[in-house]
N, C-alpha and C positions, 0 to 999 in steps of 0.2 A: 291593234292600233290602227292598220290602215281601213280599217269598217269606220273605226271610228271618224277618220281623217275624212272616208268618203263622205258620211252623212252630213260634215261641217261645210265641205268645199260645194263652191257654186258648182259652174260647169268643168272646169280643170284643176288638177293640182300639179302647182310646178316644182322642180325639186334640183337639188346637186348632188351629187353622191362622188365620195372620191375614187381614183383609180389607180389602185398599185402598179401597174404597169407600167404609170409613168412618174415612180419613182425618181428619177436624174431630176426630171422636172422640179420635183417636191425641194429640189437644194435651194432652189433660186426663191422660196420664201423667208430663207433665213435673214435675209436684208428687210427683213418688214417686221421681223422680232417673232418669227412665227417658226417651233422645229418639226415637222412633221414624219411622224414617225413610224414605221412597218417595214415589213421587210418584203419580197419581192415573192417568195413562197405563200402568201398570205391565202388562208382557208377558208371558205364560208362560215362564217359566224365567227373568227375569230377576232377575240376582244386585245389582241394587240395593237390597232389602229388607232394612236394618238397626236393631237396638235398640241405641242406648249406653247402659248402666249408668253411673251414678252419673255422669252428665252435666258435673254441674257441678264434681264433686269432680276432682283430683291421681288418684285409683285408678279414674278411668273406664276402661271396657273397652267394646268392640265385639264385636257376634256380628253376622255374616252370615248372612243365608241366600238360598235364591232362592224365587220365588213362583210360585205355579199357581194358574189360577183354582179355581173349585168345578169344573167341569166334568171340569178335567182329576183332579182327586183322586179324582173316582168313575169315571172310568175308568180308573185306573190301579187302584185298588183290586180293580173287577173283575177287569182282566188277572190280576193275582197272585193270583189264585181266590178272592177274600171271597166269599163266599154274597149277603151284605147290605152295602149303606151306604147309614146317613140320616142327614142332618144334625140335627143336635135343639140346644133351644135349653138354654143355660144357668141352672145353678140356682146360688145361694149356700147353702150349708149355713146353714142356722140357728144354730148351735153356734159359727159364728163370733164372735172379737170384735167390737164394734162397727168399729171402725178398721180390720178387716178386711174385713166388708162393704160400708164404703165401699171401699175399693180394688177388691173384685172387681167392685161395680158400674160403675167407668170401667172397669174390664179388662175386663168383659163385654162393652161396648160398640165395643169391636175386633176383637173374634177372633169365629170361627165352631166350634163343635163338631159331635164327628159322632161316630158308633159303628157301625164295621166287623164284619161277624159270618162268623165263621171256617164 
């Protein structure tokens, strides 16, 4: 998939990837209707790593995925010939709403980002 991914992206591809590790964090999106789900032991490729939407609500939905550490995202990155990847930390746009920047500031506090260079 990420060959594929290279041959579409211009010069960079940007990305999020979540982090068990900071788990505690992951409580503080249950105020946005979002459960996030894994456990703290979590194993490369394990497909226990899930978000439910709208948790609480009748139109909740689940998305799956599986998880890799950091480790493995920069070496697979390499394999598929990226030149670069570093992980960089997150920014909120300014120009957001207020009630936006609260949101991304708990959503920052789970995920990791990085920027892959073709």
């Amino acid at each position: 998939m990420l060959f594929a991914i290279r041959r579409a992206c211009g010069k960079f591809y940007i990305g999020l990837v979540p982090n068990p590790s900071l788990i505690d964090n992951a409580k503080k999106m249950k105020k946005y209707g979002m459960d996030i789900c894994f456990h703290k032991d979590i194993k490369d490729g394990d497909d226990s790593f899930s978000i439910i939407f709208d948790f609480d609500e009748p139109s909740s939905f689940t998305v799956t995925n599986f998880w890799y550490s950091l480790e493995t995202y920069e070496n697979i990155f390499r394999k598929a010939a990226f030149r670069t990847f570093e992980w960089v930390k997150q920014h909120i746009n300014p120009q957001a709403t207020e009630e936006q920047k609260i949101f991304f500031a708990d959503y920052n506090q789970i995920g990791m980002s990085f920027i892959a260079g073709i």
